[in-house]
C-alpha positions as CSV (number, residue, x, y, z in Angstrom):
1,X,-9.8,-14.4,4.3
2,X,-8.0,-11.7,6.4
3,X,-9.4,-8.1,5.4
4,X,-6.0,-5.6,5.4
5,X,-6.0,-1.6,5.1
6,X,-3.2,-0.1,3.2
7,X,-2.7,3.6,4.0
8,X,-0.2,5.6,1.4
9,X,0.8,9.0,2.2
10,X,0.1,10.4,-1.3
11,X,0.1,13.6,-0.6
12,X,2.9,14.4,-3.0
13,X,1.7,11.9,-6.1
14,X,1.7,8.4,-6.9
15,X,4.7,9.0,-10.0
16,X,7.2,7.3,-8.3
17,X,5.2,4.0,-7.8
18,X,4.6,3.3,-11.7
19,X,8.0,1.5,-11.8
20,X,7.0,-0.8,-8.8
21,X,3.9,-1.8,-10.1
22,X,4.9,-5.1,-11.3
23,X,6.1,-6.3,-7.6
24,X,2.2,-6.2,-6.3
25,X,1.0,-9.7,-5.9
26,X,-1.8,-9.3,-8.0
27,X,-2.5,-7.0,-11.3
28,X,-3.0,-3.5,-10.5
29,X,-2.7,-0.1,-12.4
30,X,-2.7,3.5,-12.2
31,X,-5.6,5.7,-12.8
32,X,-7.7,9.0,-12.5
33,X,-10.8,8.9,-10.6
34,X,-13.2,10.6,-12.6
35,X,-15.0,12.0,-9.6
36,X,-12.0,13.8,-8.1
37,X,-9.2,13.7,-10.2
38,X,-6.5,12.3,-8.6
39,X,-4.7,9.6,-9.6
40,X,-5.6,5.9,-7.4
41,X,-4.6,2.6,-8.0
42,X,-7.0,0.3,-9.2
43,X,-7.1,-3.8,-9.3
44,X,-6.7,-4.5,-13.2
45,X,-7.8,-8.2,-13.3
46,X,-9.1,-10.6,-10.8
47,X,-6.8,-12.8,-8.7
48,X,-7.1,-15.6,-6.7
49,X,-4.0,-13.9,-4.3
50,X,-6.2,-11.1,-3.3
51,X,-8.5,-8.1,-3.9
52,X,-8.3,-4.5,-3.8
53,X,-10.3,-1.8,-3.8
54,X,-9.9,2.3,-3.1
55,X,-11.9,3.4,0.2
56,X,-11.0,6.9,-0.1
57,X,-8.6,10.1,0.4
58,X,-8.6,11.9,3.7
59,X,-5.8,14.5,4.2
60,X,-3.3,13.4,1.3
61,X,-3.5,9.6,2.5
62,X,-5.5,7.4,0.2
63,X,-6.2,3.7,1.8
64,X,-7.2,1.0,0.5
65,X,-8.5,-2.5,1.5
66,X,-6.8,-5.3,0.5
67,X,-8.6,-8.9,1.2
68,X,-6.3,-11.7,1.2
69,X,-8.2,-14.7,0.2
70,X,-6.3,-17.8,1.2
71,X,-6.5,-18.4,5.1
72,X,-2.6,-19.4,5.5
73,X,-0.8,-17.1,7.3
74,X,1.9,-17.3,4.7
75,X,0.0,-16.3,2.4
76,X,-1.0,-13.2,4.3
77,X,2.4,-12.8,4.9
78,X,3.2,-12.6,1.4
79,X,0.7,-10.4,0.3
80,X,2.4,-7.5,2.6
81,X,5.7,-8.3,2.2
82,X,5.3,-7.6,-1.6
83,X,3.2,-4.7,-1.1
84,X,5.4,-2.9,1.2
85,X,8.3,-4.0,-0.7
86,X,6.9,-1.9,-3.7
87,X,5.9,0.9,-1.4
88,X,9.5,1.1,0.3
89,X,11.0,1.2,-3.6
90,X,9.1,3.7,-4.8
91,X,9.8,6.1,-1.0
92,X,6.2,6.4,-0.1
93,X,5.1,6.0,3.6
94,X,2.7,3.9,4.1
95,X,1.0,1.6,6.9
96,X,-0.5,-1.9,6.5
97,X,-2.9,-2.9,9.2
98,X,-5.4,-5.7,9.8
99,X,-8.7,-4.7,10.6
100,X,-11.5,-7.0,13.0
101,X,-14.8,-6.7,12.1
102,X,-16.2,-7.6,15.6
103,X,-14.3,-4.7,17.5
104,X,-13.2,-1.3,16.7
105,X,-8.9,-2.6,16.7
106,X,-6.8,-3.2,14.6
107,X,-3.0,-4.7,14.4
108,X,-0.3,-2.6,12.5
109,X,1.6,-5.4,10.5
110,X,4.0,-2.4,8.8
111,X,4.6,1.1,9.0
112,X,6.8,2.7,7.0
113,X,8.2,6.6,7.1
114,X,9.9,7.5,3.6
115,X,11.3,10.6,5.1
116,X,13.2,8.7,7.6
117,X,14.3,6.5,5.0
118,X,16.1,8.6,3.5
119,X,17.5,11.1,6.6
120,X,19.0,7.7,7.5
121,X,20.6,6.9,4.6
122,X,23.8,6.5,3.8
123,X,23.8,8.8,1.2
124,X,21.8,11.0,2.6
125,X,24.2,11.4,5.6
126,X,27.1,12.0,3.4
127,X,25.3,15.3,1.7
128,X,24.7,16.9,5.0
């Protein structure tokens, strides 16, 4: 089981990510958390792919961990791919890392800057 951190910048809202729901490996939804109001995304049904659960907000960025239960690499693999692939489509920045219980490290398998993204863009470019 490999035990993975996903950090969103949501400091601007979660809206744009309802549309890319559908591409996380396992179910997962939208909602409020009734003790602070904002808007988190919560596991909706149990998988065998993974789970996932809210850890928190700090600053704007909400993270969550996400425990990958096969032990195949490709299935690891996977599991980001498709979550990143969501985050990318909806713009949000985000970083996926994998944590090590046994010492205070951790590997950064993606990191993603939305506002780069788009200054890089081809579109982008042509408006400025």
């Amino acid at each position: 089981m490999s035990d993975l951190v996903l950090h969103i910048d949501a400091s601007n809202g979660l809206d744009n990510l309802r549309l890319s729901l559908s591409s996380f490996p396992f179910p997962i939804e939208m909602q409020t958390d009734s003790s602070t109001g904002e808007c988190i995304l919560v596991q909706s049904a149990v998988s065998d792919v993974a789970g996932f659960a809210h850890y928190g907000t700090q600053n704007g960025t909400q993270s969550y961990g996400v425990f990958v239960i096969s032990t195949a690499q490709s299935d690891e693999d996977e599991v980001v791919s498709r979550i990143s692939a969501a985050m990318r489509s909806a713009h949000l920045s985000h970083r996926i890392v994998r944590t090590y219980e046994s010492i205070e490290d951790e590997d950064i398998l993606v990191e993603y800057c939305a506002d780069e993204d788009l200054s890089t863009s081809p579109q982008a470019a042509g408006d400025a």
